[in-house]
N, C-alpha and C positions, 0 to 999 in steps of 0.2 A: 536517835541513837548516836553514839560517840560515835567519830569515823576514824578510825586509828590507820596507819600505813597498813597495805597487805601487800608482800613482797611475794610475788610467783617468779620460782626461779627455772629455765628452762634453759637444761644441757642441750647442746646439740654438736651431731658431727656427722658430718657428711648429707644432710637431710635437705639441703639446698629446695627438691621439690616440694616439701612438708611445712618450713618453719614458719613462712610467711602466713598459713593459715594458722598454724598453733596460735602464733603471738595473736593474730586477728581476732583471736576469738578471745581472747583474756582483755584485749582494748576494747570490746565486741557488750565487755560485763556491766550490767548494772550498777554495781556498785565500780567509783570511779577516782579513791585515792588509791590509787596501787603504784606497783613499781614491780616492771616488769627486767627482770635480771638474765640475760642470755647467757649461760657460760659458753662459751666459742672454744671445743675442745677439738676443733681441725690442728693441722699443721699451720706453723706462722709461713703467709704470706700465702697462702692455699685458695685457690678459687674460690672454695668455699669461705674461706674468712672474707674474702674479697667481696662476695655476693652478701655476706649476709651486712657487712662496711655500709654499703651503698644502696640495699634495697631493705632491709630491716632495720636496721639502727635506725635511718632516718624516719620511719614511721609515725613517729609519737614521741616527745619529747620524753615522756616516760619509762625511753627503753634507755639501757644500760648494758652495754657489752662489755663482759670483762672476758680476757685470754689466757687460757691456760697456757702452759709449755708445747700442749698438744698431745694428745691419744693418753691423757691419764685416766680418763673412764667415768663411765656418768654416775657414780657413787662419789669420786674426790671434788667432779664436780658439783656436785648438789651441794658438798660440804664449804667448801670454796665459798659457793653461791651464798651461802646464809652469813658464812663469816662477814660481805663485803656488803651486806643486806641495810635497809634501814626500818624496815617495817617491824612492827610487834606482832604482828602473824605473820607463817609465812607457809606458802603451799607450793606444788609442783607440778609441772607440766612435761611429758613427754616430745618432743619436738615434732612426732608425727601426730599427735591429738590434740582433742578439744574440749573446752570447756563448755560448758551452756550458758547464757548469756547471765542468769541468778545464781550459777553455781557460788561466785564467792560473797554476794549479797546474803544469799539465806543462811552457808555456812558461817560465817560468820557471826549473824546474825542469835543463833545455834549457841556456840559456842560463851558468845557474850551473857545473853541471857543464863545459862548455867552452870558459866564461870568454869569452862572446861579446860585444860591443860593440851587437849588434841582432840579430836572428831573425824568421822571418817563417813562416808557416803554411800551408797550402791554404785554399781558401775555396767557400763553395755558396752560387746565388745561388737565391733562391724567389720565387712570388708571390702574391697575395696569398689565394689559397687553398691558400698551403703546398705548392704544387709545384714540385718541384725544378726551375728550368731551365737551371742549368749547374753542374757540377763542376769546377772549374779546382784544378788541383795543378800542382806546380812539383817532382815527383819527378826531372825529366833533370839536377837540379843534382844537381853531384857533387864540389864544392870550395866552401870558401867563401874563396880568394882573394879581393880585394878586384878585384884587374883580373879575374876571373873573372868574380867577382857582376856586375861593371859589363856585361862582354860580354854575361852571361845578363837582366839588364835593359833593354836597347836591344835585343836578341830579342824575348823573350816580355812585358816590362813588369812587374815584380815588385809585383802591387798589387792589393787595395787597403789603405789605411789601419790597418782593422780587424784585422788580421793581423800589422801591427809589434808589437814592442816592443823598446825601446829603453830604456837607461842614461843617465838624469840630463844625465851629465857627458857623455855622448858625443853626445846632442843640440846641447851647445853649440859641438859642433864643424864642424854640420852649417849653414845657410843658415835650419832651420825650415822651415816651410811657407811658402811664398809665396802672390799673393790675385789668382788668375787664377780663371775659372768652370770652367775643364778644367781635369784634370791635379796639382792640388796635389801629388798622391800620388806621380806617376809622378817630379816635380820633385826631392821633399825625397828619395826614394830616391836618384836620380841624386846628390844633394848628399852620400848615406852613400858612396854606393858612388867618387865620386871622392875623399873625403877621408881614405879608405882605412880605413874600419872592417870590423872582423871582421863579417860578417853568416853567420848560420848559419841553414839551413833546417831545418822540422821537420816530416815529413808527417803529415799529418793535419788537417782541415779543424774548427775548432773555433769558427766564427763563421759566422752566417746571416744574410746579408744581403739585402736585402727588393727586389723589384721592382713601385712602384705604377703603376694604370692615371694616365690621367690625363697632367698637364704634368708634367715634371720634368729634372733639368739632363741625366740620363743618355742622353736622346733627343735625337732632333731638332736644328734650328741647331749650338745652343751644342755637342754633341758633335760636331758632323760638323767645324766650325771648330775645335775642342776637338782633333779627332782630327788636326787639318791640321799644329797648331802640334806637336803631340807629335812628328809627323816631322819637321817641320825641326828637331826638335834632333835627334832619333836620326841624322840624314843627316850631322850632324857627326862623328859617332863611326863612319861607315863605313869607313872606313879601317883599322881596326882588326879588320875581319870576312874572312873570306874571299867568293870571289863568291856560293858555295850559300847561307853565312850572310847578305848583302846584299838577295840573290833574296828569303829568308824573309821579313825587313824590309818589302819592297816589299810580300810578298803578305800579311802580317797585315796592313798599311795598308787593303788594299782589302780584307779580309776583315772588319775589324771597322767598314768604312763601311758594306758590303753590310747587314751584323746590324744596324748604329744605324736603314737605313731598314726594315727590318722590322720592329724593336720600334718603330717612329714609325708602324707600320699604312700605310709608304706603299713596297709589294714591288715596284711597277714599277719604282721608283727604283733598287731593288736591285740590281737583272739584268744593270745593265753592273759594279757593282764586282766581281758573283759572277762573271762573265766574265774579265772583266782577274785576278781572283785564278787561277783555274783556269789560264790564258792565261800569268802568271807563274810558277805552279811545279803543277804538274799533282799532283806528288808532295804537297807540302805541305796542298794540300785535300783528297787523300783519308786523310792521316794526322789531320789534325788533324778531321776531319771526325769520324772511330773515336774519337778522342779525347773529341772533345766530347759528339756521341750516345748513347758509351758511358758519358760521368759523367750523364749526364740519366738513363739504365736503370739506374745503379745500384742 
């Protein structure tokens, strides 16, 4: 196989406990011309920039720290990142997650064999004593049409981040990431999938992405608002769906506000989205329910 650059670019800010493992596991890959791109989106001269100077950088000659101004947000960063890039793929890493040590050998792999413009993965999410608490795959795609992939995105949301990868050139054809608190992911998908890139799925879950206790953007407020603005744009693209497809729509809406206040520890809150979900498609929550419980037992 051709061995072209693969450039994983990894924001980070303030993650000082985290990054050393992130990067670890992308050095950690099978496949082994890469280039690993830090954006350093701390403050200049910040402990953390300091830490990450003297204990990261020096890692692997393969690492590459580039500095933002500081706190521009890890959508400008990402963008930054590929600008400054030298690979002809290029994928991304969360600063608190991991890769698996095949993940960028086989996607790529993937990818070259079917001459794909982007491809995306399964994903498992853990916590922070490593247990498993959700499996999400995207096995019901069965085409990677462009109007297809769009349809199966405004469904089920084809995301997150960790799981693209994508071709240089076919980045610049997309929007990039945008610098919202929610959603960046669900956003620059939406930008591949209408600008009609080849996007191919490959199952198999090959990234571990981490769930801390604590504050963080995945909960509370910012996700529920987070979660409000991601439907007004899916409601644009309803028309496009049939009614069972619309229904679904509605009822992940309230299904994954139900989940935001339970990982926020606040379950009374719950009880009317898990209503109106049940309420909306009775079928849909006991399917996805087998779905979801059953990637948690696996």
């Amino acid at each position: 196989m051709n061995k072209p650059i693969v450039t994983v670019i990894i924001p980070t800010y303030k993650r000082t406990k985290f990054i050393k493992r992130a990067v670890q596991s992308v050095l950690d890959q099978t496949y082994d011309n890469i280039e690993i791109l830090i954006v350093d989106d701390n403050i200049k001269d910040s402990k953390e920039s300091q830490y990450i100077k003297i204990n990261v950088e020096t890692m692997d000659d393969r690492i590459r720290v580039i500095k933002t101004k500081g706190q521009i947000g890890g959508g400008k960063a990402r963008n930054m990142g590929v600008l400054r890039s030298t690979g002809s793929y290029i994928a991304f890493l969360d600063d608190d997650d991991v890769f698996l040590p095949e993940k960028i050998e086989k996607q790529l792999e993937f990818m070259m064999k079917y001459n794909y413009d982007m491809s995306i993965q399964d994903v498992e999410w853990y916590d922070e004593n490593e247990k498993l608490v959700e499996h999400r795959t995207f096995d019901f795609i069965k085409s990677d049409k462009p109007e297809y992939m769009l349809k199966q995105h405004i469904l089920h949301s084809l995301c997150p981040t960790a799981i693209y990868m994508i071709t240089k050139e076919a980045f610049f054809k997309t929007k990039g990431f945008g610098q919202t608190s929610m959603g960046q992911d669900f956003r620059f998908m939406l930008s591949c999938c209408t600008r009609g890139l080849r996007i191919g799925y490959m199952k198999g879950a090959y990234v571990h992405q981490y769930l801390h206790s604590g504050e963080r953007i995945s909960i509370g407020n910012n996700k529920i608002e987070g979660e409000k603005a991601l439907f007004a744009i899916k409601s644009k693209y309803l028309s496009m769906l049939s009614p069972k497809e619309r229904k679904y729509v509605k009822f992940r809406h309230f299904a994954v506000l139900m989940f935001t206040y339970i990982r926020s520890n606040q379950a009374v809150k719950a009880i009317p989205y898990a209503i109106a979900a049940f309420v909306t498609s009775p079928s849909d929550t006991l399917l996805e329910s087998k779905r979801y419980f059953g990637g948690r037992m696996k």
